[in-house]
Legacy VTK file of the C-alpha trace (Angstrom):
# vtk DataFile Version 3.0
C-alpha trace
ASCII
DATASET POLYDATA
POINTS 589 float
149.013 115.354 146.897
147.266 118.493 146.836
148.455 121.896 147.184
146.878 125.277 148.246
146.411 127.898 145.556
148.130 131.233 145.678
145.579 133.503 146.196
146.330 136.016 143.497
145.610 132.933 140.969
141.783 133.006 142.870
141.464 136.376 142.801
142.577 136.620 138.649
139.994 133.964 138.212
137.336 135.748 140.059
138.424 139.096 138.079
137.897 136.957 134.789
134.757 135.679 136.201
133.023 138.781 136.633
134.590 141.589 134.454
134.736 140.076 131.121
130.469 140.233 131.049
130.716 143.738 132.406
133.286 145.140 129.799
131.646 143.014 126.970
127.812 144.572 127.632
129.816 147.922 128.198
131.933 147.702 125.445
130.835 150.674 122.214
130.173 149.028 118.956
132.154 150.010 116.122
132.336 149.162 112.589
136.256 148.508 112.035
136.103 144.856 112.558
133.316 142.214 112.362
132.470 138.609 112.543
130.360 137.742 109.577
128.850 134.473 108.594
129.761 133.719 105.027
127.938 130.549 102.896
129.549 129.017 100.707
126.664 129.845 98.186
123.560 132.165 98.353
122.292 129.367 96.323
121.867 126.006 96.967
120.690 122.623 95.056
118.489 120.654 96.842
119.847 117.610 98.950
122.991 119.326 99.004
125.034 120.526 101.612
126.547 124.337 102.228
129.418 125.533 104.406
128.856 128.600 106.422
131.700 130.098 107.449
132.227 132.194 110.708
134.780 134.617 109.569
136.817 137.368 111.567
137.306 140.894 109.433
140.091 142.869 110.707
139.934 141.506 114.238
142.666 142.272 116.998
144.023 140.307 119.829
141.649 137.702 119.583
142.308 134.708 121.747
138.827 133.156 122.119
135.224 133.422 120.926
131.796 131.828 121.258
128.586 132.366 119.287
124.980 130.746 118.174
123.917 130.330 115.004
120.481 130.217 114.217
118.530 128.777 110.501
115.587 127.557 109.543
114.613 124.004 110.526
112.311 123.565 107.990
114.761 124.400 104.608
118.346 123.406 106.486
119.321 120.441 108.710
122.556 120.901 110.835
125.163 118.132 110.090
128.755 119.078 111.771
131.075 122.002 112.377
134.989 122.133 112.344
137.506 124.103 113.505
138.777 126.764 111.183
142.447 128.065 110.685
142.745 132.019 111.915
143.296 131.089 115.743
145.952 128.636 114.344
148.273 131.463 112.345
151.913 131.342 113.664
151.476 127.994 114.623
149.894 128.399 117.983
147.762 126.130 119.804
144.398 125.953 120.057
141.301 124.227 121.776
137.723 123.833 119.710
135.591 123.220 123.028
133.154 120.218 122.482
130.287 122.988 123.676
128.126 122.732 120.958
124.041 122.383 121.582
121.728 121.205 118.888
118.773 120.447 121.424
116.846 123.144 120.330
115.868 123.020 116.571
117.193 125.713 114.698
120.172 127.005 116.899
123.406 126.060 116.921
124.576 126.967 120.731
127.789 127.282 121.938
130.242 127.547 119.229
133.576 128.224 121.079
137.251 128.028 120.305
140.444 128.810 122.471
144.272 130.152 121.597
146.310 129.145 123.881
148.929 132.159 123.864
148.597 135.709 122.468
145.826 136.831 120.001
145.373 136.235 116.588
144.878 139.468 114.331
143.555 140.248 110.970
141.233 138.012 109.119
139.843 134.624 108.473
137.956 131.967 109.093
137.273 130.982 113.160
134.900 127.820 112.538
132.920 126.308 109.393
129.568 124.604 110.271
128.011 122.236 107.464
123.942 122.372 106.820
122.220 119.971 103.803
119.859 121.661 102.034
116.174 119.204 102.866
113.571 121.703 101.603
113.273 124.279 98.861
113.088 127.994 100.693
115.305 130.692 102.436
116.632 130.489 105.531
118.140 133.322 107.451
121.608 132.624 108.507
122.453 134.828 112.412
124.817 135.087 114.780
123.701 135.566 118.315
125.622 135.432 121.539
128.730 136.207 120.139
131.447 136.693 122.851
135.103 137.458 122.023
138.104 138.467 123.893
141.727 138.990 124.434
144.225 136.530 125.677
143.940 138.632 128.853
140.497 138.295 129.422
139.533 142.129 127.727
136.602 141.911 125.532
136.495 143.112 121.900
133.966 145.134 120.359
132.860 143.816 116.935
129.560 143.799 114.950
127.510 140.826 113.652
127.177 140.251 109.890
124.418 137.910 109.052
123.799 135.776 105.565
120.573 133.502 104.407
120.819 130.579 101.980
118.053 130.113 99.614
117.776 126.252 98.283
116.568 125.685 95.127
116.137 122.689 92.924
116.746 121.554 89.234
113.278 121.670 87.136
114.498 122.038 83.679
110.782 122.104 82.184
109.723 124.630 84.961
106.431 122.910 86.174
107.351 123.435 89.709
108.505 119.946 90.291
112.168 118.860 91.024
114.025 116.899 87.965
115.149 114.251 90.518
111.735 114.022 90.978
110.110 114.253 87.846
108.593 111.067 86.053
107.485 113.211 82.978
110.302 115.524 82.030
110.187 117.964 79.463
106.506 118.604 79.846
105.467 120.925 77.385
104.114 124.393 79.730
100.267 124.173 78.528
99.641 121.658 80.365
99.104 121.473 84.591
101.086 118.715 85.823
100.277 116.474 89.196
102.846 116.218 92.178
105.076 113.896 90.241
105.775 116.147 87.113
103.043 114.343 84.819
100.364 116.206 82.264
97.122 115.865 83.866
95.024 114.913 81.418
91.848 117.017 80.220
87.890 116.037 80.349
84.883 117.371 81.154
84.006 115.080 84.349
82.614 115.463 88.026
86.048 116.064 90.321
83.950 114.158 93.154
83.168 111.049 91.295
86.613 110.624 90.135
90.391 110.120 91.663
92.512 112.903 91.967
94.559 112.954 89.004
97.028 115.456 90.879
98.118 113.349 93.228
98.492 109.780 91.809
100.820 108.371 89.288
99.623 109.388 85.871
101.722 106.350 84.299
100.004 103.585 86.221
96.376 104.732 88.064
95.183 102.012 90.285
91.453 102.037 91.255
91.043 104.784 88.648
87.055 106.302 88.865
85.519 108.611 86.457
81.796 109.722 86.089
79.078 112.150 85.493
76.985 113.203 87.707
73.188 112.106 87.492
74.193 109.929 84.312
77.230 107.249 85.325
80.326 106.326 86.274
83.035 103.952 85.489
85.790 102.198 88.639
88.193 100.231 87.010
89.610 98.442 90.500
92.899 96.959 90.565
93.349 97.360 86.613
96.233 99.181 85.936
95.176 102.243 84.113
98.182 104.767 82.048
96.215 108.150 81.461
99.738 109.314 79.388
100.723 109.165 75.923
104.276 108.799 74.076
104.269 111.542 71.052
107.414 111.874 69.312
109.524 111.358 72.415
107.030 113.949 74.422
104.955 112.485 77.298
101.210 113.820 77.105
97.670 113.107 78.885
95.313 111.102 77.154
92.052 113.123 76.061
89.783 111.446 79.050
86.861 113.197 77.050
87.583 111.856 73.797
88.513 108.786 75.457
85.150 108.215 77.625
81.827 109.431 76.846
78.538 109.397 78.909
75.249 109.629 77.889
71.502 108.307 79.005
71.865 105.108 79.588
75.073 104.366 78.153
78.858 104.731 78.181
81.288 104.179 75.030
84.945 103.870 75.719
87.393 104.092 72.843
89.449 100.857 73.473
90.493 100.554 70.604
92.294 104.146 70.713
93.322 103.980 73.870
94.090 100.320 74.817
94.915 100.730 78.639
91.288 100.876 79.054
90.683 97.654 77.483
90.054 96.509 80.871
87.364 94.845 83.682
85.562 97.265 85.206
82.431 98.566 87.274
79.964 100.527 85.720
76.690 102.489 87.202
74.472 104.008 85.080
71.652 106.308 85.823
68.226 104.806 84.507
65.044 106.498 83.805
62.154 104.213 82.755
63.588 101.399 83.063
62.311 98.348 85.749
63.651 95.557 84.243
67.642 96.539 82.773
68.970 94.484 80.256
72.634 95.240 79.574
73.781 95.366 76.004
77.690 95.233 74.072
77.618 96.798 71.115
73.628 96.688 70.527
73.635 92.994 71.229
73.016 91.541 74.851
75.986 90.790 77.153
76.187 87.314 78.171
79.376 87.752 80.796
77.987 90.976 82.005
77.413 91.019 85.601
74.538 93.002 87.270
75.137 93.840 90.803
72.562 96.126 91.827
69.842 98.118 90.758
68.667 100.421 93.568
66.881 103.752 93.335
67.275 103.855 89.068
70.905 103.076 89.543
72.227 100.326 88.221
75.515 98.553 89.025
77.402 95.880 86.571
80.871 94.640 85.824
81.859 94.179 82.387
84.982 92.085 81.223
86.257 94.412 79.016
85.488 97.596 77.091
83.752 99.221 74.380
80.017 100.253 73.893
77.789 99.309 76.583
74.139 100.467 77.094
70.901 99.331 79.020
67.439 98.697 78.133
64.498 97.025 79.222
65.064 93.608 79.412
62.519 90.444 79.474
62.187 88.192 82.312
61.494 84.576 82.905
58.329 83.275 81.370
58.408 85.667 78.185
58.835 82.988 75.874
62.594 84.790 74.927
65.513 82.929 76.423
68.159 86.169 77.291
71.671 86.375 77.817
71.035 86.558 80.977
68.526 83.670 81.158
69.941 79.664 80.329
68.352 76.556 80.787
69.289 75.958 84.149
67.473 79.073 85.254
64.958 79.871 82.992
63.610 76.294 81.437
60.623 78.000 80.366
61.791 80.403 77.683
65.289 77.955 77.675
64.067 74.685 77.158
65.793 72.035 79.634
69.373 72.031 79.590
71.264 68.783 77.581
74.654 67.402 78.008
77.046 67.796 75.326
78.274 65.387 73.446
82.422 65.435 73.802
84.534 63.750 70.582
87.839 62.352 70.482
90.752 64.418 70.860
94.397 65.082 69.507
93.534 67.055 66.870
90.365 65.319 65.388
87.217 67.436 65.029
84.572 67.323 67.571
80.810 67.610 67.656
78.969 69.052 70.582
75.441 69.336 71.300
73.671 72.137 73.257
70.500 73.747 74.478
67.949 75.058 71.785
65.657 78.001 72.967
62.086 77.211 72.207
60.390 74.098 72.541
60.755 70.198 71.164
58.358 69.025 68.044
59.926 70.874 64.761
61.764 69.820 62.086
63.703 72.698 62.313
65.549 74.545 65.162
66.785 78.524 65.890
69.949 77.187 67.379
71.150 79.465 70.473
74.926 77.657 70.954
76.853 74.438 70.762
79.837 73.194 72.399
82.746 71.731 71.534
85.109 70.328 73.420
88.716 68.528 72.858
89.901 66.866 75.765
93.314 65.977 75.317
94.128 69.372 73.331
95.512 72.820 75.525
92.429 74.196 73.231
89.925 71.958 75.006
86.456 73.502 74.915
84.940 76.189 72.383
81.380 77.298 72.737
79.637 79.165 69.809
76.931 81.722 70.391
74.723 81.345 67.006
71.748 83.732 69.425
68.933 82.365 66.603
71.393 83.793 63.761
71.454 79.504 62.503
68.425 77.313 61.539
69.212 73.845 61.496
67.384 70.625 61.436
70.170 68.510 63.312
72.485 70.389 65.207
74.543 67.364 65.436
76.111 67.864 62.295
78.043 71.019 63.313
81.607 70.706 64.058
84.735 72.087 64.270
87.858 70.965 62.817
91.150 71.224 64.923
94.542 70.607 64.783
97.901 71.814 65.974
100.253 73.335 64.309
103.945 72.478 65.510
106.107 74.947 62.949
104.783 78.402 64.550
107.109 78.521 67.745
107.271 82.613 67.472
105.115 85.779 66.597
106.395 88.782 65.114
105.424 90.820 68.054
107.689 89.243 70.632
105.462 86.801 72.272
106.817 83.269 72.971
104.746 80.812 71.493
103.112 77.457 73.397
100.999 75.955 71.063
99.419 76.859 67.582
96.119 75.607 66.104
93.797 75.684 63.149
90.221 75.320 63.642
87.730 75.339 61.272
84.180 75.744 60.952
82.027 72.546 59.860
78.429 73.419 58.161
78.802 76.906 59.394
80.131 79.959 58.708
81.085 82.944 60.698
77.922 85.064 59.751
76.170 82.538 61.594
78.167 82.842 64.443
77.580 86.273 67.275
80.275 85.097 69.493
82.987 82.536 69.812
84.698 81.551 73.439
87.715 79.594 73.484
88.850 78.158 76.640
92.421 76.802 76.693
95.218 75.770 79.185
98.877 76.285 79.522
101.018 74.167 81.364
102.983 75.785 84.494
105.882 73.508 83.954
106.358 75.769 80.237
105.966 79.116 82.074
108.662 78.099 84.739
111.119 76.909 81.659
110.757 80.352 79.752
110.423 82.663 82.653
106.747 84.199 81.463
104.510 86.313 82.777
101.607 84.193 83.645
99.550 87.973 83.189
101.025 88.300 79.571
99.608 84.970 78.540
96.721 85.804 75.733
95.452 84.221 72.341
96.614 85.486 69.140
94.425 84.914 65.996
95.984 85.568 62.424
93.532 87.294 60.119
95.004 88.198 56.897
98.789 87.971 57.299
98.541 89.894 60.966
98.709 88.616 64.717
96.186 90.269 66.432
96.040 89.645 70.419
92.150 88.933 71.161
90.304 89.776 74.851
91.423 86.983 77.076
91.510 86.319 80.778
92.493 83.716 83.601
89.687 81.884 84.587
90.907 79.248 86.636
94.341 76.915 87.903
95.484 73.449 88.395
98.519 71.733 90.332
99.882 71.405 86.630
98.098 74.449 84.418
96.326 77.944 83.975
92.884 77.910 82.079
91.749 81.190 80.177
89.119 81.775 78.410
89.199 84.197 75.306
86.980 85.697 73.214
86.703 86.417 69.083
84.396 86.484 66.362
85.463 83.789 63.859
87.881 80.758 63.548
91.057 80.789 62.032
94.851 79.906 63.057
95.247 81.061 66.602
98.288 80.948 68.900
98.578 80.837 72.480
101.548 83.275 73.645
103.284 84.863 76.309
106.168 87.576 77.265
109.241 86.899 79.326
108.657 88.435 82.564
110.786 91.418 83.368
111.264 93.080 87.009
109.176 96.719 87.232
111.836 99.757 88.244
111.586 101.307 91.863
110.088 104.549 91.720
111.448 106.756 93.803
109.279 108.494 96.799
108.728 111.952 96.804
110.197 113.909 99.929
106.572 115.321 101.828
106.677 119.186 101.363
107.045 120.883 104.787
106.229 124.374 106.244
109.282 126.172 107.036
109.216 127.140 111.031
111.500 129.858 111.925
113.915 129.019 115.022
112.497 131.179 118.622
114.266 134.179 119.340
116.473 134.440 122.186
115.493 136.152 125.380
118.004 138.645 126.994
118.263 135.142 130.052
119.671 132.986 128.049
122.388 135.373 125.610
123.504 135.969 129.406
123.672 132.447 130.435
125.600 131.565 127.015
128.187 134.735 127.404
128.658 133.301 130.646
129.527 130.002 129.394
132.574 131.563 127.596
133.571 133.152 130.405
133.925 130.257 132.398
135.619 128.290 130.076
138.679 131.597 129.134
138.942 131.643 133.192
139.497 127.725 133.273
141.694 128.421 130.769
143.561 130.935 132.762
143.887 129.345 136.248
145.042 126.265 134.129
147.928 127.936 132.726
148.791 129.990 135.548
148.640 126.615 137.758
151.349 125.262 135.457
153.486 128.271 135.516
153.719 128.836 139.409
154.553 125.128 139.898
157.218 125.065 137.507
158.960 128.161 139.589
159.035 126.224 142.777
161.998 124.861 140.828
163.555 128.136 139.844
164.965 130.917 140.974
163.163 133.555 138.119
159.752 133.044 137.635
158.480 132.180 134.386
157.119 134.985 132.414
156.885 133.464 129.086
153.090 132.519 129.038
150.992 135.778 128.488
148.331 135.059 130.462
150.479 135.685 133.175
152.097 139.250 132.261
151.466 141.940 134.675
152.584 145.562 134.560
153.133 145.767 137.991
156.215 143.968 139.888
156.157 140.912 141.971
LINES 1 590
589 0 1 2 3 4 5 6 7 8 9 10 11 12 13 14 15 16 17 18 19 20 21 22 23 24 25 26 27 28 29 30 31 32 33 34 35 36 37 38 39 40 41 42 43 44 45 46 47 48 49 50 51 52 53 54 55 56 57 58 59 60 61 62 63 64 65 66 67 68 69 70 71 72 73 74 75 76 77 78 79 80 81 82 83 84 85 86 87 88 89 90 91 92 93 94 95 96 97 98 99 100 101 102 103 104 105 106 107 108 109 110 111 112 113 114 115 116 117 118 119 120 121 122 123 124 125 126 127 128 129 130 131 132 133 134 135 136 137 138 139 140 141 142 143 144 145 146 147 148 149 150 151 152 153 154 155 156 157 158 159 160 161 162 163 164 165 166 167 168 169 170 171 172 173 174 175 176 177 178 179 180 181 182 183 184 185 186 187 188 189 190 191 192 193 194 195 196 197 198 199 200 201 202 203 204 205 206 207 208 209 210 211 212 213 214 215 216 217 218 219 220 221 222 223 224 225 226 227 228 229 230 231 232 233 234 235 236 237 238 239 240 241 242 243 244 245 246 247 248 249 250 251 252 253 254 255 256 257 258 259 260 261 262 263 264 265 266 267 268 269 270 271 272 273 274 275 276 277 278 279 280 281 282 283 284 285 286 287 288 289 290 291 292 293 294 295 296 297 298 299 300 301 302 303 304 305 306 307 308 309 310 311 312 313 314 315 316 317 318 319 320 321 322 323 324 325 326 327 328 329 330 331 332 333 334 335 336 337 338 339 340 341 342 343 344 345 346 347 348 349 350 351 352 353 354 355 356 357 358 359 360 361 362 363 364 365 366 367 368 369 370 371 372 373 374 375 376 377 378 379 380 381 382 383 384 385 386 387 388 389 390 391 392 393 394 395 396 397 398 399 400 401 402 403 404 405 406 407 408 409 410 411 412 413 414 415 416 417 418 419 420 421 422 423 424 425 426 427 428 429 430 431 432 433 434 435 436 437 438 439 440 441 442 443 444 445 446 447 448 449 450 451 452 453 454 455 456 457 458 459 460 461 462 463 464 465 466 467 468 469 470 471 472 473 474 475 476 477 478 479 480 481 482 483 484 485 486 487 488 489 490 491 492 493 494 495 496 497 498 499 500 501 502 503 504 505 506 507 508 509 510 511 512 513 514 515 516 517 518 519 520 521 522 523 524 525 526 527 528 529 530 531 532 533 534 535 536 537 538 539 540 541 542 543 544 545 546 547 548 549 550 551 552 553 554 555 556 557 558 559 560 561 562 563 564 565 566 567 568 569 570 571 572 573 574 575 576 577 578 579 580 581 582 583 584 585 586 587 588
């Protein structure tokens, strides 16, 4: 059932409505109280967050208040606010208004809190409102808007003391790049370090034919490039590349130009002093004179060299793995010299015609193979160019030998090899897990005779499930002297049951085919993307009036709420109820 208003309650409400505005734009400003924003550090870590207080200093009376807060969007990101505890003192009530607007970025609107009763005086803290720190910067901390007044609707005249926050971040080497994000720390300062913290390393190389070693991870390069202009370049695809070094506990960048060298047609990599360039790669070289390229390893041709192009004098090849490569002018087919690029299948003329190869017994008994001679039939004698051997029941089951006219023999038949496993190695001193072992040895040959040796062997899949390893680790080790040394090897093929590689070496001894228990990589964690701090928009003069207003409305609700309560509680008495202030009047009923 409803009930009419009296109409002083209207006309309070319309007094509320429309003088509190007027006496707040009116009001003088003075310098014995304030409402200052205080953070709870000037300083903040990164990915942190910081309390800003809105505090009242020497304040009188004061029975509500509303205010903006403005930051930067770009170093702060608003979270939540909460009511403080100086409207509260003496145990009064209060109502924090659920008024607050964070539609506009960088503005907290509408900030507002009640007492229901008399003001509060003196000081403390009105509201807290919680920012994390996303971005390293300053950001200007303001109040705007701000509206307070007396439990009787007078306003109060106060200043506005604003704060700023600057975030900051933990780089204990001081190259500019946060420790949480740092993959290299403790960097020493002479060297320039990429976005992740990492040395980059040194060389005298043309920025445009390379990656950008600034903005990759030093530790592991992917599709790494390098060249030289007008002389050659090296891509080393999907090969995982580390351009660092460990030194005493200090991480450092490889010297690229001690490391790599180009010159006229040819490029030397130091594999053997930096090992994460033992690798497949691309190479170009710029030729000069040259119609015909013949690519050579280490002065002697390269039979698993791959030539993929040779357009305008630049030519294009993969190699398997690295050290000295250069070009020169090859021969071609019908220059009575059978290349490493030329075999009997397509060259017959400077080959000879190809012949099948005669396979011996296997499990461990030696085995003779036959093979193509270069040069023609009718002499007693032969320059052999290779044999092959093959064991077909051994995980060592074929082994060709490159003799390139090094051996003259009369009967090629009667070289061999001698194999046989060896059960008692089962482990390496280095930490690989051992399949098999073998001895092979050389029959009416020795290794001066030989250029080149390739081994092709198999592993079964069943043994890599069992012991968990890294089908990638898998390599041949040959013993020379009393040391394991790992020898170039790659994966060359698969079967439902195995993995074939083939590996490469320069003489026979004890080998052993090994492997290293596989082991999950770490998560690396992704940088945050640097951003541009944006200052919030200044307020026009509009909308501070159409927020100040906003107070107002909510103090008169306020009023006409309590004053509701009072007058129908004294339809039941005789005195009227005087005990709320809002409704004391100097003047008599």
């Amino acid at each position: 059932m409803t009930r009419d208003l009296p109409a002083e309650i209207v006309l309070f409400a319309l007094l509320a409505l429309f003088t509190i505005p007027l006496a707040f734009a009116q009001a003088p400003r003075t310098v014995t109280n304030s409402i200052a924003l205080q953070p709870s550090s000037p300083s903040v870590l990164l990915d942190s967050e910081v309390r800003v207080d809105i505090v009242a200093n020497n304040i009188s009376g004061l029975a509500g208040i509303q205010a903006s807060v403005s930051y930067n969007p770009a170093v702060l990101r608003y979270e939540r606010a909460q009511e403080g505890t100086f409207l509260k003192q003496g145990g009064a009530q209060t109502l924090f208004l659920d008024t607050i607007d964070t539609t506009t970025s960088g503005i907290i609107k509408n900030i507002a809190t009640v007492r229901i009763g008399s003001g509060a005086s003196g000081s403390g803290t009105i509201a807290s409102i919680y920012l994390r720190a996303t971005n390293k910067g300053m950001s200007d901390l303001r109040l705007s808007q701000v509206l307070l007044a007396t439990s009787n609707g007078t306003t109060i005249s106060t200043i506005a003391l604003n704060a700023s926050v600057n975030v900051v971040f933990p780089d204990a080497d001081g190259d500019g790049v946060p420790d949480t994000l740092d993959r290299c720390p403790g960097t020493p300062p002479q060297y320039a370090v990429g976005r992740h913290g990492c040395p980059i390393p040194p060389g005298n190389f043309s920025p445009d034919l390379g990656t950008n070693l600034s903005d990759v991870d030093l530790s592991g390069v992917t599709s790494f490039r390098i060249g030289v202009r007008g002389v050659g370049g090296l891509d080393f695809g999907t090969s995982n590349i580390s351009l660092l070094e460990n030194v005493s506990g200090i991480i450092v960048p490889i010297n690229l130009t001690r490391a790599i060298e180009f010159s006229l047609h040819r490029v030397i990599v130091r594999s053997e002093l930096f090992a994460t360039f033992n690798a497949s790669a691309t190479v170009t070289l710029v030729l000069a004179g040259i119609s015909n390229p013949l690519v050579y390893r280490n002065n002697f041709t390269c039979s698993d060299c791959r030539i993929i192009s040779f357009i305008g004098g630049n030519l294009t090849f993969t190699v398997p793995h690295f050290t000295e490569y250069s070009v020169q002018d090859g021969s071609y087919c019908g220059d009575s010299f059978c290349s490493s690029l030329e075999s009997c299948s397509l060259c017959s003329i400077d080959c000879g015609v190809c012949q099948t190869p005669v396979v011996s017994g296997g499990g461990g008994g030696s085995g003779g193979g036959g093979g193509g001679s270069s040069g023609g039939g009718g002499s007693s004698s032969k320059t052999l160019e290779n044999i092959t051997v093959s064991y077909p029941n051994f995980d060592i089951f074929r082994v060709f030998i490159d003799f390139t006219g090094r051996k003259t023999v009369s009967d090629q038949n009667t070289l061999s090899l001698d194999a046989s496993e060896i059960a008692t190695i089962t482990s390496l001193p280095e930490g690989p897990v051992v399949y098999k072992a073998f001895n092979i040895k050389p029959i009416n040959f020795v290794s001066r005779d030989m250029q080149l040796v390739k081994i092709e062997f198999r592993t079964d899949k069943k043994w890599i499930e069992e012991n968990n390893i890294d089908v990638n680790s898998i390599k041949l080790y040959r013993l020379v002297d009393t040391s394991w040394t790992p020898i170039y090897t790659v994966r060359i093929d698969e079967t439902s049951y195995s993995y074939h590689f083939l590996a490469e070496t320069t003489g026979f001894s004890i080998f052993a085919i090994g492997g290293s228990v596989s082991t999950e990589p770490p998560e690396e964690p992704q940088p945050e993307d640097e951003q541009i701090p944006v200052q919030a928009p200044p307020q026009t003069p509009a909308q501070a009036s159409s927020d100040m207003l906003g107070l107002v409305i909510i103090i008169a609700g306020v009023v006409v709420l309590v004053i509701m309560i009072g007058k129908l509680k004294g339809r039941h008495k005789k005195e009227e109820n005087v005990s709320n202030p809002f409704l004391r009047s100097d003047s008599s009923g």
